[in-house]
C-alpha positions as CSV (number, residue, x, y, z in Angstrom):
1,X,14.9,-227.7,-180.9
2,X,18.5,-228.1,-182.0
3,X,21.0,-225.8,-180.5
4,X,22.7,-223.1,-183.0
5,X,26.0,-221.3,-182.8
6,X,26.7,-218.2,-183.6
7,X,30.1,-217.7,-184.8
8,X,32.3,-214.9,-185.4
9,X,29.4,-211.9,-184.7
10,X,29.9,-208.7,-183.7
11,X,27.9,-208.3,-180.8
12,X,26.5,-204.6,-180.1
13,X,25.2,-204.9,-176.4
14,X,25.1,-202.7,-173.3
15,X,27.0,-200.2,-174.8
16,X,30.2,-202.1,-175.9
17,X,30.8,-203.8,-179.5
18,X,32.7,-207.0,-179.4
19,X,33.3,-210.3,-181.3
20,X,32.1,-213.1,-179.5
21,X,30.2,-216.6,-180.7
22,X,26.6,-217.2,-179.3
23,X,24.8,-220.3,-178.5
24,X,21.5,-220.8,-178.8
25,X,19.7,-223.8,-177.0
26,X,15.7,-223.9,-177.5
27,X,14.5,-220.6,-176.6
28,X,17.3,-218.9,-174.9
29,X,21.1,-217.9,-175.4
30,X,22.7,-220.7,-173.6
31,X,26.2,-219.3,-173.7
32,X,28.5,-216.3,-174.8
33,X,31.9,-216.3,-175.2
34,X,34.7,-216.6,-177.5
35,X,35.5,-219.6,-179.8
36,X,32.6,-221.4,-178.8
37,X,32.5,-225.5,-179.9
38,X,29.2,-227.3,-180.2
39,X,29.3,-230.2,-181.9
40,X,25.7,-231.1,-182.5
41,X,24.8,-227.4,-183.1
42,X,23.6,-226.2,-186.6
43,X,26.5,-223.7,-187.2
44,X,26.5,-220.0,-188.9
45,X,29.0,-218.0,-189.8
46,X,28.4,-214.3,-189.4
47,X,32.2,-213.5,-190.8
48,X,31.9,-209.9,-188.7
49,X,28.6,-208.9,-189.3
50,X,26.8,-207.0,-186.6
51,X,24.5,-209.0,-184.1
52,X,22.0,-206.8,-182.3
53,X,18.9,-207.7,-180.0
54,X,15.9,-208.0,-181.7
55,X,14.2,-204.5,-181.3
56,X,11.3,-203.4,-179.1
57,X,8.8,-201.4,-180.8
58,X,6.5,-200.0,-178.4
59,X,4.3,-198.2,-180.3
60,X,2.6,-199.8,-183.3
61,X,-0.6,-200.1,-184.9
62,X,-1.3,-202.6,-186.4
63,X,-4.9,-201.7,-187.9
64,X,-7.3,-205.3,-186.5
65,X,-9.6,-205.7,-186.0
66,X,-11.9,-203.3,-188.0
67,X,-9.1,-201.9,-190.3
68,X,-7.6,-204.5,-192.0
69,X,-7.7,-203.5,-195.5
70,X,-4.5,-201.2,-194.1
71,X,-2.8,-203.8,-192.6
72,X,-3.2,-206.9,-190.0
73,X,-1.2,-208.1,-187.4
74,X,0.3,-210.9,-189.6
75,X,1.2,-208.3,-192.6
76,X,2.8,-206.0,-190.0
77,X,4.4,-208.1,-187.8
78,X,6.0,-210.1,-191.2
79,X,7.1,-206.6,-192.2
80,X,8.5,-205.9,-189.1
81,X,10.5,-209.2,-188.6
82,X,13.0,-208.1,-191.8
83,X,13.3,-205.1,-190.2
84,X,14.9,-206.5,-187.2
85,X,11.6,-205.6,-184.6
86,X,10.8,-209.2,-182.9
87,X,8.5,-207.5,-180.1
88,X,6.3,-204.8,-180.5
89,X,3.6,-203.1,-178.3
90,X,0.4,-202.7,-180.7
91,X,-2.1,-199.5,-179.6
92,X,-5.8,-199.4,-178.3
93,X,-7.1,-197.1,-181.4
94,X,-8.6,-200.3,-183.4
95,X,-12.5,-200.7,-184.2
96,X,-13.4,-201.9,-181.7
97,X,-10.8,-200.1,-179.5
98,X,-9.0,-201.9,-176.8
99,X,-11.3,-200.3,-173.7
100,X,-12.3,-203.5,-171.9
101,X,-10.1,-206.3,-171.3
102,X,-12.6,-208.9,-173.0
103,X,-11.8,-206.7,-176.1
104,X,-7.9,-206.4,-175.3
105,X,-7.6,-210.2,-174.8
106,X,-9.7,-210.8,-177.8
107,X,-6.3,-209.1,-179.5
108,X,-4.1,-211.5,-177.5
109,X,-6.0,-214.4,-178.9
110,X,-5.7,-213.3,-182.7
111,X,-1.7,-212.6,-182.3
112,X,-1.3,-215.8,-180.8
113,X,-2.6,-217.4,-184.2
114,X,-1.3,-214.9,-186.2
115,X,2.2,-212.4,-185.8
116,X,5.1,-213.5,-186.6
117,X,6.8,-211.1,-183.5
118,X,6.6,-211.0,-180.1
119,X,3.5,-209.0,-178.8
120,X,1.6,-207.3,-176.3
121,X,-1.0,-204.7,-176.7
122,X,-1.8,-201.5,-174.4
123,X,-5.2,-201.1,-173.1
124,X,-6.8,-198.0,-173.9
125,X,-8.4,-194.9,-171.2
126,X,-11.5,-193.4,-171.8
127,X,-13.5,-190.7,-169.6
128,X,-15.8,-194.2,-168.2
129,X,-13.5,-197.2,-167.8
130,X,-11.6,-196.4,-164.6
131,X,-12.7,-199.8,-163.1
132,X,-12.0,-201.6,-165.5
133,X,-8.6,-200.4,-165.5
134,X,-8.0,-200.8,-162.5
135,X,-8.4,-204.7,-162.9
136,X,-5.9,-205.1,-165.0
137,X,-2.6,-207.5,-164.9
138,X,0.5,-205.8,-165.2
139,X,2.5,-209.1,-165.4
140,X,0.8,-209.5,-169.2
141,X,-0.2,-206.2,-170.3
142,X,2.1,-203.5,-171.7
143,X,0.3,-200.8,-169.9
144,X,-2.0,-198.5,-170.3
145,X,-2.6,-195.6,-173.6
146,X,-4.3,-192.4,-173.0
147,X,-4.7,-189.6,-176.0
148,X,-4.8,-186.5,-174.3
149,X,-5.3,-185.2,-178.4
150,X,-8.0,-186.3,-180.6
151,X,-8.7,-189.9,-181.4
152,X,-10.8,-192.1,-182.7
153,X,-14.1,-192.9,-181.0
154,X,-14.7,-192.4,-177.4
155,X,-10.9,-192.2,-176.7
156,X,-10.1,-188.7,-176.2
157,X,-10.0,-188.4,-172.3
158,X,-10.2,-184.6,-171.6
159,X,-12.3,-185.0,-168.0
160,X,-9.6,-183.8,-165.8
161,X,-11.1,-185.5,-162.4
162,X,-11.1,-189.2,-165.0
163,X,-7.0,-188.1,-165.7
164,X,-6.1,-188.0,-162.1
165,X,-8.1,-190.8,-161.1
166,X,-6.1,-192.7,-163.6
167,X,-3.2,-191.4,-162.7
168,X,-3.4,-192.1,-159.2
169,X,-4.8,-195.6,-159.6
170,X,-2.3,-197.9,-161.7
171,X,1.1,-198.6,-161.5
172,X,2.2,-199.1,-165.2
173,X,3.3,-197.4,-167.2
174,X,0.9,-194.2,-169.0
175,X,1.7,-194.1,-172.0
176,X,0.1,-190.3,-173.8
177,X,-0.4,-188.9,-177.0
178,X,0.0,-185.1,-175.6
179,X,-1.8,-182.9,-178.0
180,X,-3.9,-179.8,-177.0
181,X,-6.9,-180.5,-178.5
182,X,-8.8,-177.0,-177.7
183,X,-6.0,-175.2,-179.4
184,X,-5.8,-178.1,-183.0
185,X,-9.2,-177.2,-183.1
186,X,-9.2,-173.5,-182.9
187,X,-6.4,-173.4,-185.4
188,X,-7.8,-175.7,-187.9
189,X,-11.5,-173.8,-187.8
190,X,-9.0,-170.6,-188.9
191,X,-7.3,-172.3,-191.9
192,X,-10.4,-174.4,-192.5
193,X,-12.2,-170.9,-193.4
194,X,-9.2,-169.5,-195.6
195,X,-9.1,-172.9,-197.6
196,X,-12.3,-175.3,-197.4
197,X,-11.2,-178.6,-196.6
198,X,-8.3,-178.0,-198.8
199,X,-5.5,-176.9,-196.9
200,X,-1.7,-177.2,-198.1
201,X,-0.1,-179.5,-196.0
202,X,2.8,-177.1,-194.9
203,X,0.1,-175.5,-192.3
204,X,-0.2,-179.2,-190.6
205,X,2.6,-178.5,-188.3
206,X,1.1,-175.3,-187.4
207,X,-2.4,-176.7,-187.1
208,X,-0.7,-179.1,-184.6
209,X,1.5,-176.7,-183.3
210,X,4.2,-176.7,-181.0
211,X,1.9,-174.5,-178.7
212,X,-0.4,-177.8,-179.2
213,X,1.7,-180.3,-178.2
214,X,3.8,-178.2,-175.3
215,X,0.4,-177.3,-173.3
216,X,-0.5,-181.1,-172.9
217,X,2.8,-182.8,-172.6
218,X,3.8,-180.1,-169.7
219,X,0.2,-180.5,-168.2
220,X,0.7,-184.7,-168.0
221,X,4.0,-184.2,-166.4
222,X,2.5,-182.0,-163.8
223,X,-0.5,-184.7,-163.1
224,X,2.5,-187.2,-163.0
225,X,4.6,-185.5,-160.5
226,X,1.6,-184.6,-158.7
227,X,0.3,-188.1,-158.4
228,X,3.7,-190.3,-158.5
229,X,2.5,-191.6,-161.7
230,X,4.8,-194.0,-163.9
231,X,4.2,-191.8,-167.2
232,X,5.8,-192.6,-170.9
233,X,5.1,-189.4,-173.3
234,X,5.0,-190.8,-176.9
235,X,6.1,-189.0,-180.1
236,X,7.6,-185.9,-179.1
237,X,7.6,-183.5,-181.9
238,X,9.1,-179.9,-180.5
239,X,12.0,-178.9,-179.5
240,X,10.4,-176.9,-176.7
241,X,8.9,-180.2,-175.3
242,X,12.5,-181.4,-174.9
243,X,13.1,-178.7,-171.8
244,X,10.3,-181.1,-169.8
245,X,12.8,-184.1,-169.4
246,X,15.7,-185.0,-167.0
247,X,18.5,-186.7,-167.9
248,X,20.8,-186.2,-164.2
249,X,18.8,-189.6,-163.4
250,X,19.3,-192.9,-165.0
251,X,16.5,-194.6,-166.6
252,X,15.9,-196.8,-163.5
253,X,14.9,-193.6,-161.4
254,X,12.9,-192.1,-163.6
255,X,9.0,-191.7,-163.2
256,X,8.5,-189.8,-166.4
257,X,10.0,-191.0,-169.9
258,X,9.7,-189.8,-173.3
259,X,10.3,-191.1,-176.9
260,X,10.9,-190.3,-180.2
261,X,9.9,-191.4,-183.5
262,X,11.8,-192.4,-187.0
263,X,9.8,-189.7,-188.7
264,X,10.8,-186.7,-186.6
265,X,14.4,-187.7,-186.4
266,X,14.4,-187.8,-190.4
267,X,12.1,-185.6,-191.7
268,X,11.2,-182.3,-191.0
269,X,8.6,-179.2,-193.2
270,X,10.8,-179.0,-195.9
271,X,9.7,-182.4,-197.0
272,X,6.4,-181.7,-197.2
273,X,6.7,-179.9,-200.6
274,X,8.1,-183.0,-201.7
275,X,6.4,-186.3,-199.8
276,X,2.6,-184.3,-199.3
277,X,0.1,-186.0,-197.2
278,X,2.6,-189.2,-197.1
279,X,4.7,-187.8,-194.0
280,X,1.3,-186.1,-192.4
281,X,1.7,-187.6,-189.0
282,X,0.3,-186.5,-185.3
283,X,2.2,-184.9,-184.5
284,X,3.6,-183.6,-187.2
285,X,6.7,-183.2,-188.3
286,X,8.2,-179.9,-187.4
287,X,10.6,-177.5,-188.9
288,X,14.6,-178.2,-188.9
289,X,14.9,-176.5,-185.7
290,X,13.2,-178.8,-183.7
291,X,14.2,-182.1,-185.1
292,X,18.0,-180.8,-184.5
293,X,16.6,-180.5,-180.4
294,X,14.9,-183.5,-181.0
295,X,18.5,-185.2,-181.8
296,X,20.0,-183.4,-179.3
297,X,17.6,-184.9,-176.6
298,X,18.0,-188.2,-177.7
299,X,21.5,-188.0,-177.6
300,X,22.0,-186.4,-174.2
301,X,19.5,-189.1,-172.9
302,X,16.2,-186.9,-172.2
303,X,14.7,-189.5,-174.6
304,X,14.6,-193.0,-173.7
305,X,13.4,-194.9,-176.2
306,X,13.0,-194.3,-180.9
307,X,10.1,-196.0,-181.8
308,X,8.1,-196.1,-185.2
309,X,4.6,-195.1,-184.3
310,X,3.8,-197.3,-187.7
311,X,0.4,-196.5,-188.6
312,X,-0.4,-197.6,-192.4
313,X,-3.3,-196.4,-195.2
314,X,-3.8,-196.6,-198.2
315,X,-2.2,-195.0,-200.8
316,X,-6.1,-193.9,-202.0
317,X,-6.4,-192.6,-198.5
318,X,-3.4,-190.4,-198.2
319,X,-4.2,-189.1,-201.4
320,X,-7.3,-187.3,-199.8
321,X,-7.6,-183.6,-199.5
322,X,-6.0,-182.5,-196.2
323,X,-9.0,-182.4,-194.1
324,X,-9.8,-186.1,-195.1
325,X,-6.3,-187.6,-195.6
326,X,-6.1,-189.6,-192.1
327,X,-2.2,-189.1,-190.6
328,X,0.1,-191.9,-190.1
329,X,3.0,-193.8,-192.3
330,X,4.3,-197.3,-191.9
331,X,7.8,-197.8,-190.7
332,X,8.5,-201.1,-188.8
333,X,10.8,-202.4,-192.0
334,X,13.0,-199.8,-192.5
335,X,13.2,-198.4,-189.1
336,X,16.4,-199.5,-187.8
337,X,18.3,-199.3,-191.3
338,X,17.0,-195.5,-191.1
339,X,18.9,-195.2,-188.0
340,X,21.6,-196.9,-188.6
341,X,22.5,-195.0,-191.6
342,X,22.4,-192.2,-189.4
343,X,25.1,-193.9,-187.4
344,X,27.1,-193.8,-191.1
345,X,26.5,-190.4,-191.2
346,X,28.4,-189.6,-187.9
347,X,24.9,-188.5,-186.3
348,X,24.5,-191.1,-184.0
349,X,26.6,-194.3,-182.8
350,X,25.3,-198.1,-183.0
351,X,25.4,-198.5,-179.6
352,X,23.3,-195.5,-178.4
353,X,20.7,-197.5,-181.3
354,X,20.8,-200.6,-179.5
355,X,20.6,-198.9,-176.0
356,X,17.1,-196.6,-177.5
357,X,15.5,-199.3,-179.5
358,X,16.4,-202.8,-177.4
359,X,17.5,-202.2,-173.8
360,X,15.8,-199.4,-173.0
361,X,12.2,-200.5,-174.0
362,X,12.8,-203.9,-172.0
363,X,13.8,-201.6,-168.9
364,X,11.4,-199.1,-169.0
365,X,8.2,-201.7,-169.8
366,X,10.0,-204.3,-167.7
367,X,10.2,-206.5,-170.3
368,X,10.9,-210.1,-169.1
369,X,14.3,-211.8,-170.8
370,X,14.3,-209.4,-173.5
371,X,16.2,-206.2,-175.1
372,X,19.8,-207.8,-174.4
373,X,21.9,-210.6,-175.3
374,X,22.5,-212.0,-171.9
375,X,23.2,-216.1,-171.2
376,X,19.0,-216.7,-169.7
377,X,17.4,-214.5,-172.1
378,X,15.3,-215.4,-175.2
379,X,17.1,-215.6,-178.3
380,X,15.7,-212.8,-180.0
381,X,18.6,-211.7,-182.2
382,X,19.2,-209.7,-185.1
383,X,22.2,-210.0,-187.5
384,X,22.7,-206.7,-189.7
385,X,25.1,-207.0,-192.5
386,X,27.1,-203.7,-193.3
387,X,28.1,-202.6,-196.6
388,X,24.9,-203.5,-198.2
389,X,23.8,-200.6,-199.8
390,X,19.9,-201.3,-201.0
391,X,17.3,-199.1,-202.3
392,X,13.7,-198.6,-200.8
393,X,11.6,-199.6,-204.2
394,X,7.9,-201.0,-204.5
395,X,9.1,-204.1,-204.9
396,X,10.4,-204.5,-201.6
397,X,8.1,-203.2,-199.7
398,X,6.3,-205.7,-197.0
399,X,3.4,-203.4,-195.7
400,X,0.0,-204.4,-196.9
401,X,-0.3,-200.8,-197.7
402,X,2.0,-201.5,-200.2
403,X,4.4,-197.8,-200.3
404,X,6.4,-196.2,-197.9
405,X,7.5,-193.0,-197.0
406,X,11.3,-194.4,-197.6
407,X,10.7,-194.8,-200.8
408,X,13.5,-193.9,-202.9
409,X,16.1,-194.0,-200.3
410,X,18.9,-195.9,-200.0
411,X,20.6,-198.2,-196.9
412,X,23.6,-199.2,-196.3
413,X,22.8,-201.8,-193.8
414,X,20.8,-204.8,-194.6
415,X,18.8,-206.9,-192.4
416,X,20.2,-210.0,-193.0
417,X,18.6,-212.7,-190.4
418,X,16.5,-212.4,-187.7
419,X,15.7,-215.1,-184.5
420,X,12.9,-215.0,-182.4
421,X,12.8,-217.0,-179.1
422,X,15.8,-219.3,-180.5
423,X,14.1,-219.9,-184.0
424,X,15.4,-218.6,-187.2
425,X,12.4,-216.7,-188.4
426,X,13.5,-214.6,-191.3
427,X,16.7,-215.8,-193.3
428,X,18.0,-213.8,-196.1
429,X,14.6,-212.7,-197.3
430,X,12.6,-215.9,-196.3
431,X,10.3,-216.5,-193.4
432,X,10.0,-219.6,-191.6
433,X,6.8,-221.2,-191.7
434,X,7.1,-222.1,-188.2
435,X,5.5,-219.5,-185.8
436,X,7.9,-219.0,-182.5
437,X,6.1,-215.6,-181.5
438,X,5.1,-215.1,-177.7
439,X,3.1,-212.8,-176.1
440,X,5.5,-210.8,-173.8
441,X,4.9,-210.9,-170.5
442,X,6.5,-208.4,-167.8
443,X,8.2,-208.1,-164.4
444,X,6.4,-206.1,-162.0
C-alpha cells in the first residue's frame, strides 16, 4: 500500500487541538509532525479541517442474522463509515442470539466478508450458559452483555445466584442494560388496562421509569463492588442514576463505567408529541431534567463513553400501536455531527467528543492501536470539515431502514473522509470498493 500524507489537519487528540501533517504507511500512522515531506506519498490537503480518530461505537445492532430486513452488517457498517464510526461493538440480541461462541464466531465470519468497519461482537448472558462463558477469549471478544431488563428470547438473566456467578467468573468487561423488569411490567399492566394496547407514547418514560432503571443499575453496582467485577452500564437514562458514578478516579482505576447515548443527550418528552414512536427507545428518553444531569455527568466525567445504541426498524414497524411498536432508532450516521453541533452550541467542547467517543472506548475495552492518533497505531482517521451546514433529508439517509430520527435537522459539520487501517474508505460521499475492515482484537 502506498504511503499518504496528511497535510495541513487539525488534529483533535488527547485533549489538545493542533495542526500537524500525518503519514500514513500501510496500515498504521508512520509519522506526526509538522511540515512533513514524502515524496512518493499520495498527498491531501486538509487546508484546516479537523482530523479526529475514527470513533468507537460500542454499542450497536446491527440486526443479522435473523433481522435483516432492518438492517445488515454491511448496510450499517456503510452507514456508519460517513459518519466517521470505523469500529463498533455489535450486541448479542440477534435471532439467533450470540449465547454460544459457535454462534458468536459465526458473526465474526459474516463481518469479515461483509462490514465496511472495524468489528467485534459481545457475547450474550443467559440464566444457563455460565460455562460457556467462561471459555471465552478476551484477546478477541469485546466482552460480555447481560440485560438485566427485558429482552428478546432467553436473554433476560434475573436468577440472582446465575448474576453473581457471572460476575465473579470473567474478567471483561459486563456490559448491562439495567432495567427493573418487575416494576416495567407492573406499570405497563396499569396503563395497559386504562388504554388497550393503545397507549400515548408520553407514558413510555413512565412505563420505564426512572424508579425502573435506578433499582437495577444501583443493584449491578452493588454485585460489582461486591464481586470486584469489571462492569460497563449502558444507556443511562436518569438523572438519579448519575449519583451511582465516581469521577475522583481516572478512567484507568475504575471498575465500574457508564455511558450515554445520542438520544438522551438530544432529546427528551417533549419530543414525543412531535417524533411519536420514532424516539421510543429502552430506555426511554426522559424529561428535560434529566437529560440536563445526563450532560452534566458527562461533562464532569461520571460518564465515560457517548455511544449510539443504533437499533433500526422499519418505518411500518414504528408506526405500530405502542404495545407493538418495537423500541430503538438508527444513529451511527449522524452521531458525531449531533455532537459536534452541540460543540457549536457552547454545550460541549471537541475535545471532550474525541476523549468520549475515541479514547475512552479504546481504554476502557482495551482496544488494541486504536482510539488515538499515535505514530504505531492503525490509521483509522476521520477528517470533519466545518462550516458545512447540511440538512438530514431522505435522500441522504444510508440506513436500510431508510429514515432517521434526525430527520429535518441540520449540521454544521460534514463528514468529509474517513480511513480505516490506512485505506481511504469513504471519500467525499464515495466508498471504496476495497474492504480494509478488521476484527478488533484487545489487550488483556
Amino acid at each position: 500500500m502506498a504511503n499518504t500524507l496528511l497535510k495541513n489537519a487539525k488534529l483533535v487528540n488527547e485533549n489538545e487541538i493542533k495542526v500537524q501533517d500525518v503519514l500514513i504507511s500501510g496500515e498504521y500512522i508512520d509519522r506526526i509532525d509538522t511540515d512533513i515531506s514524502d515524496d512518493s506519498a499520495t498527498v491531501i490537503d486538509f487546508d484546516g479541517n479537523y482530523l479526529l480518530p475514527g470513533v468507537i461505537d460500542d454499542q450497536v445492532h446491527f440486526r443479522e442474522p435473523g433481522l435483516t430486513h432492518k438492517g445488515t452488517i454491511a448496510t450499517e457498517s456503510r452507514a456508519a463509515l460517513a459518519g466517521g464510526i470505523t469500529s463498533f461493538m455489535e450486541q448479542p440480541n440477534t435471532n439467533p442470539q450470540s449465547t454460544t461462541i459457535q454462534k458468536l464466531e459465526a458473526k465474526f465470519s459474516s463481518a469479515s466478508q461483509t462490514s465496511y468497519a472495524n468489528y467485534s461482537f459481545l457475547f450474550g448472558g443467559t440464566n444457563d450458559n455460565l460455562e460457556e462463558l467462561k471459555r471465552l477469549d478476551p484477546k478477541s471478544c469485546s466482552g460480555v452483555k447481560l440485560f438485566l431488563g427485558s429482552s428478546t428470547g432467553n436473554m433476560l438473566v434475573d436468577d440472582e445466584k446465575v448474576l453473581e456467578a457471572i460476575f465473579s467468573n470473567t474478567e471483561m468487561v459486563i456490559s448491562t442494560h439495567c432495567e427493573d423488569e418487575t416494576t416495567i411490567r407492573e406499570n405497563l399492566a396499569n396503563y395497559k388496562e386504562r388504554f388497550g394496547d393503545d397507549i400515548p407514547i408520553q407514558y413510555h418514560p413512565i412505563i420505564r421509569s426512572e424508579e425502573a432503571c435506578y433499582l437495577s443499575s444501583s443493584k449491578a453496582i452493588a454485585l460489582a463492588k461486591k464481586t470486584g467485577a469489571r462492569l460497563h452500564v449502558f444507556h443511562v437514562s436518569t438523572g438519579k442514576e448519575t449519583e451511582l458514578f465516581r469521577n475522583d478516579i481516572p478512567l484507568s482505576e475504575k471498575k465500574i463505567t457508564a455511558e450515554v447515548c445520542i438520544h438522551h443527550l438530544w432529546f427528551s418528552d417533549i419530543d414525543y408529541e412531535s417524533k411519536g414512536t420514532l424516539i421510543k427507545w429502552n430506555p426511554a428518553v426522559k424529561t428535560q431534567t434529566d437529560r440536563a444531569k445526563l450532560w452534566d455527568a458527562l461533562l464532569d466525567d461520571r460518564f465515560d463513553v457517548i455511544a449510539t445504541d443504533h437499533a433500526p426498524h422499519t418505518l411500518e414497524e414504528k408506526n405500530n400501536p405502542y404495545t407493538k411498536a418495537p423500541s430503538g432508532g438508527p444513529l451511527v450516521q449522524h452521531a458525531l455531527p449531533a455532537m459536534l453541533q452541540k460543540s457549536l452550541e457552547g454545550i460541549i467542547n471537541i475535545e471532550k467528543i474525541v476523549e468520549k467517543m475515541c479514547h475512552n472506548p479504546a481504554l476502557l475495552f482495551d482496544v488494541k492501536k486504536r482510539g488515538f492518533i499515535r505514530e504505531g497505531y492503525f490509521a483509522d482517521l476521520v477528517e470533519v470539515a466545518p462550516n458545512s451546514k447540511w440538512q438530514v433529508e431522505k435522500e441522504n439517509i444510508l440506513y436500510k431502514c431508510g429514515w432517521s430520527p434526525f430527520e429535518g435537522v441540520s449540521f454544521d459539520h460534514k463528514i468529509k473522509r474517513t480511513f480505516l487501517n490506512g485505506h481511504l474508505a469513504y471519500d467525499r460521499g464515495q466508498y471504496s470498493e476495497q474492504r480494509a475492515a478488521k476484527r478488533l482484537t484487545f489487550d488483556r
